[in-house]
Legacy VTK file of the C-alpha trace (Angstrom):
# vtk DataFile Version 3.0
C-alpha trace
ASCII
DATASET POLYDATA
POINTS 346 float
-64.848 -142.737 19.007
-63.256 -146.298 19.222
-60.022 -144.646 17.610
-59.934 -141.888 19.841
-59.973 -144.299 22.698
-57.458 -146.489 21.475
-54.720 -143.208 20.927
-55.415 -142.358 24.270
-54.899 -145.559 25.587
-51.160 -145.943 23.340
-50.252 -142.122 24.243
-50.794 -143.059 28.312
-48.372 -146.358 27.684
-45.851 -144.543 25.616
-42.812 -144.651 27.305
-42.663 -140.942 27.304
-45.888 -141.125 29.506
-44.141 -143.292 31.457
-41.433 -141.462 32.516
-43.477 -138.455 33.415
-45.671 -141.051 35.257
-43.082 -142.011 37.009
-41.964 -138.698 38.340
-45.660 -137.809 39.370
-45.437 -140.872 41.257
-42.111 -140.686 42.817
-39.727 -138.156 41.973
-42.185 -135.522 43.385
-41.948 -135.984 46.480
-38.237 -135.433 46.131
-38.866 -132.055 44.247
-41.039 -131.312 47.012
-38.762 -131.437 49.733
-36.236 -129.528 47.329
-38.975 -126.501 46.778
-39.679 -127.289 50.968
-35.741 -126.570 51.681
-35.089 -124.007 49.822
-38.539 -121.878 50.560
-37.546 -122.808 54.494
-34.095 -121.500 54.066
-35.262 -118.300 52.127
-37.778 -117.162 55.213
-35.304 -117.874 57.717
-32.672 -115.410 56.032
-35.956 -113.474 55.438
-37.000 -113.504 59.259
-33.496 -111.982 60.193
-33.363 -108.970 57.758
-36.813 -108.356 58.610
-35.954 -107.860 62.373
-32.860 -106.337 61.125
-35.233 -103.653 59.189
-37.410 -103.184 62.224
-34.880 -102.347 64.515
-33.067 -99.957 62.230
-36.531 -98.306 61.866
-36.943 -98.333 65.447
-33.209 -96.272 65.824
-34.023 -94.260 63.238
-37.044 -92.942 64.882
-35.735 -92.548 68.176
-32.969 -90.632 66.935
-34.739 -88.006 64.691
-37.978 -88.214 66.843
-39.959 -89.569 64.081
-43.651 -90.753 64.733
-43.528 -94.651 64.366
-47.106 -94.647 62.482
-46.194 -91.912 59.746
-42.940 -94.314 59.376
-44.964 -97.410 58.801
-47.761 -94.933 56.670
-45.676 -92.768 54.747
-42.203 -94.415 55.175
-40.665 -92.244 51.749
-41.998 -88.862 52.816
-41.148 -89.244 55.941
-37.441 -90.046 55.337
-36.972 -87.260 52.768
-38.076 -84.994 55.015
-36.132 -86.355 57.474
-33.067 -85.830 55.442
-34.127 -82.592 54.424
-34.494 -81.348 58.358
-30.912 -82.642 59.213
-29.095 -80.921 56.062
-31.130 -77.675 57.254
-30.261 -78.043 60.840
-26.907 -79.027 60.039
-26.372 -75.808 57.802
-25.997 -77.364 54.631
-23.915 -80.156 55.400
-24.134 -83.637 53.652
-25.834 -85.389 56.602
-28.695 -87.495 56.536
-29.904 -91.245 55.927
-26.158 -92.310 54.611
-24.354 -90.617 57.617
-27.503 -92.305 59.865
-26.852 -96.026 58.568
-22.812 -95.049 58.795
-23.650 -94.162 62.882
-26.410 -96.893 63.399
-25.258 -98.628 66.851
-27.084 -101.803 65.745
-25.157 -101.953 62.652
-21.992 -100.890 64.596
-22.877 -104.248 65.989
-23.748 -106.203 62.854
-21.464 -109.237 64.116
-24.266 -109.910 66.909
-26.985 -110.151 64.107
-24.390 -112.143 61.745
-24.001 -114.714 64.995
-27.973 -114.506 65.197
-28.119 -115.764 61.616
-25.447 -118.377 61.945
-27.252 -120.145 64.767
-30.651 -119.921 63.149
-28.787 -122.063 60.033
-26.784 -124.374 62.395
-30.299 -125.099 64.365
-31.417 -125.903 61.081
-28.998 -128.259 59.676
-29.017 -129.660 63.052
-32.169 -130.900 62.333
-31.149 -132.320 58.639
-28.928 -134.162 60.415
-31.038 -135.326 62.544
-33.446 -136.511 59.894
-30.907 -138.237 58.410
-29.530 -140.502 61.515
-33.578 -141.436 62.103
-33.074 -142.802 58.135
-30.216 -144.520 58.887
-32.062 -146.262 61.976
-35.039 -147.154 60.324
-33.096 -148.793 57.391
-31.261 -150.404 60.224
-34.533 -152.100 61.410
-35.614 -152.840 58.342
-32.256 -154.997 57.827
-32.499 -156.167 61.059
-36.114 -157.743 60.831
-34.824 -159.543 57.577
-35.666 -163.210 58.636
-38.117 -162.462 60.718
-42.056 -162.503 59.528
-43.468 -160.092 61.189
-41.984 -156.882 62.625
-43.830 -153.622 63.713
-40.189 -151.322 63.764
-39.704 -152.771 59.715
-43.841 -152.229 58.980
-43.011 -148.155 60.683
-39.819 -148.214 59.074
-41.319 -148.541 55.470
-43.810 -145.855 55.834
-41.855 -143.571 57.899
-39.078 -143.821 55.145
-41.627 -143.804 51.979
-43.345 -140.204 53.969
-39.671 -138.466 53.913
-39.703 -139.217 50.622
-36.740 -141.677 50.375
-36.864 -144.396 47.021
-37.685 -148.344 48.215
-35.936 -149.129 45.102
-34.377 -152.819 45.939
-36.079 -153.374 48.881
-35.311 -157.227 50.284
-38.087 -158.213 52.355
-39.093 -161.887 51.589
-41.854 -163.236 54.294
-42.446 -160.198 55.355
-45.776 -159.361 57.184
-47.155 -155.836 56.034
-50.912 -156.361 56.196
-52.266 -153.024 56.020
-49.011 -150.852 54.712
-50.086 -147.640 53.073
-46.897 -147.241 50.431
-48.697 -144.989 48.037
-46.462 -143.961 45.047
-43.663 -145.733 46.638
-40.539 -146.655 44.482
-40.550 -150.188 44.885
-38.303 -151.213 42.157
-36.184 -153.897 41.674
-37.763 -155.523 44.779
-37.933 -158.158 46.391
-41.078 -159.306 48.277
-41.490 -163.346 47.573
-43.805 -164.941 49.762
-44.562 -161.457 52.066
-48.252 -160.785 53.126
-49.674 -157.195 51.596
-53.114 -158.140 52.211
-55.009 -155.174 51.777
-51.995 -152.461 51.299
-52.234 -149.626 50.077
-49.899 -149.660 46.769
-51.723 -147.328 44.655
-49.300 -145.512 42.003
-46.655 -148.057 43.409
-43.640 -148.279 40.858
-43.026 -152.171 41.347
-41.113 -152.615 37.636
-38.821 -155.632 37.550
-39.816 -156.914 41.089
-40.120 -160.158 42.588
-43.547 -161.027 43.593
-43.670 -164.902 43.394
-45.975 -166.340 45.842
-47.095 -162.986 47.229
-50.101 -162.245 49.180
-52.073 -159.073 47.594
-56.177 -160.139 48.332
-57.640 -156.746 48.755
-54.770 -154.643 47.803
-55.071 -151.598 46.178
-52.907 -151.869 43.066
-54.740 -148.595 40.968
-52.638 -147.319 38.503
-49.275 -149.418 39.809
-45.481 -150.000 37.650
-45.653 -153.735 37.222
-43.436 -154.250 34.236
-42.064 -157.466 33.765
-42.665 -158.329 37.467
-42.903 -161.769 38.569
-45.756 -162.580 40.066
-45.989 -166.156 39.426
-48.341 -168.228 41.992
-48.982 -164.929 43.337
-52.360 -164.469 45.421
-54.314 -161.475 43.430
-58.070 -162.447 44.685
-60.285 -159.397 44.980
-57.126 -157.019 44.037
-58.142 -153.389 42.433
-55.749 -153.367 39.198
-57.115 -150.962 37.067
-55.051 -149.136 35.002
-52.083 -151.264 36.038
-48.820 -151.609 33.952
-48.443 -155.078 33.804
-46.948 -155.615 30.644
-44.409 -158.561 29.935
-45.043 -159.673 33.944
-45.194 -163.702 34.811
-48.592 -164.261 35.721
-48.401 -167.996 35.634
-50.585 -169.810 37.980
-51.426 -166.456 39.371
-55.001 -166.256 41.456
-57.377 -163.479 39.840
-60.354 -164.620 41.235
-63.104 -161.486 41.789
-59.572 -159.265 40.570
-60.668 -155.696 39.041
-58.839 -155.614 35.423
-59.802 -152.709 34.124
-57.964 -150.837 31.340
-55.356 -152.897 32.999
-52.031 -153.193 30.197
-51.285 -156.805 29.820
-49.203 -157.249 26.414
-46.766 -159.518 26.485
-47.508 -161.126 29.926
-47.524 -165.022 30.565
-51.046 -166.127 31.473
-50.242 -169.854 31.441
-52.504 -171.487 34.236
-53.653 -167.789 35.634
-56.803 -168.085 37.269
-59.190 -165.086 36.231
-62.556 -166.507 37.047
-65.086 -164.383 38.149
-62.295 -161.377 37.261
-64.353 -157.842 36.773
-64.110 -155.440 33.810
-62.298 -158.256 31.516
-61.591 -157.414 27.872
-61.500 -160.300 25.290
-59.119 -158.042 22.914
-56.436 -156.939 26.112
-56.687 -160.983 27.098
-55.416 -161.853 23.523
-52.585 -159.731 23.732
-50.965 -161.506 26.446
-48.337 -164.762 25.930
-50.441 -168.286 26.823
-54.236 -166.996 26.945
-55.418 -170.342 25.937
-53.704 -172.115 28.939
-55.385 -169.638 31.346
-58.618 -170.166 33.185
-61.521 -168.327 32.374
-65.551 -168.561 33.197
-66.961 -170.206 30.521
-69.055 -167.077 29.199
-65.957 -165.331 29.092
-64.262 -168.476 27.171
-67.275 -168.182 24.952
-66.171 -164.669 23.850
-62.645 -165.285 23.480
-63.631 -167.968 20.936
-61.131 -170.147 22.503
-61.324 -173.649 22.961
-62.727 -175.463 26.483
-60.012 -175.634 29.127
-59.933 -179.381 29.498
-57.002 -181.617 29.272
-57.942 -185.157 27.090
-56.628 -188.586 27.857
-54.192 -189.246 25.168
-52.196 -192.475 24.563
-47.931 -192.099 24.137
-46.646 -195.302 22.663
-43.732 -196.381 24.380
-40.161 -195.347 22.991
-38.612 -198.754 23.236
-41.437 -200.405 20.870
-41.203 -199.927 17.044
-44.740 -199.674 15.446
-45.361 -201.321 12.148
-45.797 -199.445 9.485
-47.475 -201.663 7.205
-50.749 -199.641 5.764
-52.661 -203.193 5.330
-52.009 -204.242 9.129
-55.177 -204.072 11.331
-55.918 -201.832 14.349
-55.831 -204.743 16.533
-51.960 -205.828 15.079
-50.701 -202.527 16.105
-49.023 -202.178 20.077
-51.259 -200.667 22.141
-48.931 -200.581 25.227
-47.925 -197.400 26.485
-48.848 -194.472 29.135
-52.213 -192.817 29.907
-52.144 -189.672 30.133
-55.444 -187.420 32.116
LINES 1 347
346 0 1 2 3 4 5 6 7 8 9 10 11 12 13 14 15 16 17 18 19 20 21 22 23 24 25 26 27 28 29 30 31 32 33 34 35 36 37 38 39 40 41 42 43 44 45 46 47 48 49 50 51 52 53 54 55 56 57 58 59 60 61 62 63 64 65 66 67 68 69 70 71 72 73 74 75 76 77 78 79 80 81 82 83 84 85 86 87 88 89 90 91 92 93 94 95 96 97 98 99 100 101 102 103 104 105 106 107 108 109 110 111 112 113 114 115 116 117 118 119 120 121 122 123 124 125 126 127 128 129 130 131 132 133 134 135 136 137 138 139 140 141 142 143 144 145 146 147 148 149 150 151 152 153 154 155 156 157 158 159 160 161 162 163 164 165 166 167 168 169 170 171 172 173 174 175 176 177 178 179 180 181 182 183 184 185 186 187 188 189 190 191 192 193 194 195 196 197 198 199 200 201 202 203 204 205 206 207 208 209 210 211 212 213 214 215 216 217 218 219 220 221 222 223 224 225 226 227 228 229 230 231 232 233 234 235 236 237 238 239 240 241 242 243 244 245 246 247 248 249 250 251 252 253 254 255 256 257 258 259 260 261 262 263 264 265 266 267 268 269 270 271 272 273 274 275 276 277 278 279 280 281 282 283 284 285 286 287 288 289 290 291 292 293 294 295 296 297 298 299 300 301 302 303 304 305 306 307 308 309 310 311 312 313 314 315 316 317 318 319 320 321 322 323 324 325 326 327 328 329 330 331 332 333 334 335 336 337 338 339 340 341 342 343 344 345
């Protein structure tokens, strides 16, 4: 059983899993709005040949005095026969559907319906346009409110730009105040967020790879299943944090706050630990602590110390003889011959 656990756990971080991760998390919402274009465009040339269809059936009845419902029932018999009444009535003669769509007046007037269409598409792209100036404006804002700390048109900015399904990637927000943001799945890499308040966000699925995170404030954040590879979150404030099943993998956790954190299945190989603070951290795993860089120089509780095996997190008071003082290295001197000058060290 513990083997089959521990291939599931290397084929989720494989980077293959990764990538596919990745495009769940981000690249589908692009693929989404493709499939959304193209199935909008499709019923819009749809819409017009189906009023083009009804109104030839409309002519068509009106001219041979067809019944509208045995049309819409029967609309193969009732053409053939149709046809078949014409080439009687007209003695023979090749007359019938062909010869009708030749003499239709409303294809006669085909450029009206092609002028129909054209609009339809130009009211369309109209609105892509659109769409595209109010993403130009909010990234506008968002430059705009760069110095400042907090800024409601940057905080609607994020999320209105994250919803259309536009990347984050290299976002520069330092200071920022976005208590409360909901970017779930956002591509966030490459940024930069040093210092900025996400105090109970909502960065679930968040692809943060490579970002800077010193100093940042995530207490309550939801951080399920987030891209944190090789971010730097050193100092950062991670108290009460949900980070299971986090990526964070080769990321600077020094002197990072963990207190009440939720670390589990969380992938940690690789990251820097030194001075981390995980007391009182849930669902913490001796064997995923070990694989990290500086484990012994992190804080623990001391039950969880206890099953690490490592040694008490205490600094002793250790003397450093000074440089500019040779010692004597006779074996027979006594203890009390030998300098004892130098710097205390607690």
């Amino acid at each position: 059983m513990q083997t089959l656990t521990n291939l599931s756990t290397a084929l989720t971080r494989s980077p293959v899993s990764r990538r596919v991760g990745y495009w769940m998390r981000v690249r589908r919402r692009k693929f989404f709005q493709f499939i959304t274009g193209t199935a909008n465009f499709a019923l819009t040339v749809g819409s017009v040949l189906l009023a083009l269809g009804a109104a030839l059936s409309l002519e068509f009845a009106i001219q041979y005095r067809v019944d509208l419902k045995d049309l819409i029932k029967a609309p193969d018999a009732t053409i053939a026969q149709v046809v078949e009444d014409v080439r009687i009535r007209a003695d023979g003669s090749e007359i019938g559907i062909l010869t009708f769509l030749k003499d239709s007046i409303i294809l006669d007037n085909v450029e009206g319906v092609s002028i129909i269409t054209a609009m339809v598409l130009f009211l369309r792209k109209g609105r892509q346009e659109e769409k595209r100036q109010a993403h130009y404006m909010a990234w506008l804002m968002i430059d705009i409110a760069y110095e400042k700390e907090t800024s409601y048109a940057r905080f609607q900015a994020l999320q209105d730009l994250h919803t259309d399904g536009l990347s984050l990637k290299g976002l520069d927000a330092p200071n920022a105040d976005l208590i409360g943001i909901d970017l779930d799945g956002a591509d966030l890499h490459q940024a930069t967020l040093k210092n900025a308040k996400l105090m109970r966000a909502n960065l679930r699925r968040v692809q943060l790879d490579c970002a800077n995170l010193q100093q940042v404030d995530l207490q309550q954040a939801n951080l399920r299943d987030a891209g944190l590879l090789n971010a730097n979150l050193s100092g950062a404030h991670l108290g009460g944090t949900d980070l299971s099943r986090a990526d964070l993998r080769n990321a600077n956790l020094q002197n990072a706050d963990l207190l009440f954190a939720n670390l589990k299945d969380v992938a940690i190989a690789g990251a820097d630990l030194a001075g981390a603070n995980f007391r009182r951290a849930r669902n913490l795993d001796p064997n995923q602590i070990k694989q990290a860089k500086n484990w012994e120089l992190a804080i623990f509780d001391d039950a969880f110390r206890h099953r690490l095996k490592a040694p008490s997190h205490r600094f002793q008071p250790r003397i450093v003889p000074v440089a500019d003082r040779s010692l004597t290295t006779d074996s027979s001197a006594s203890q009390s011959e030998r300098p004892t000058s130098g710097v205390r060290l607690d």
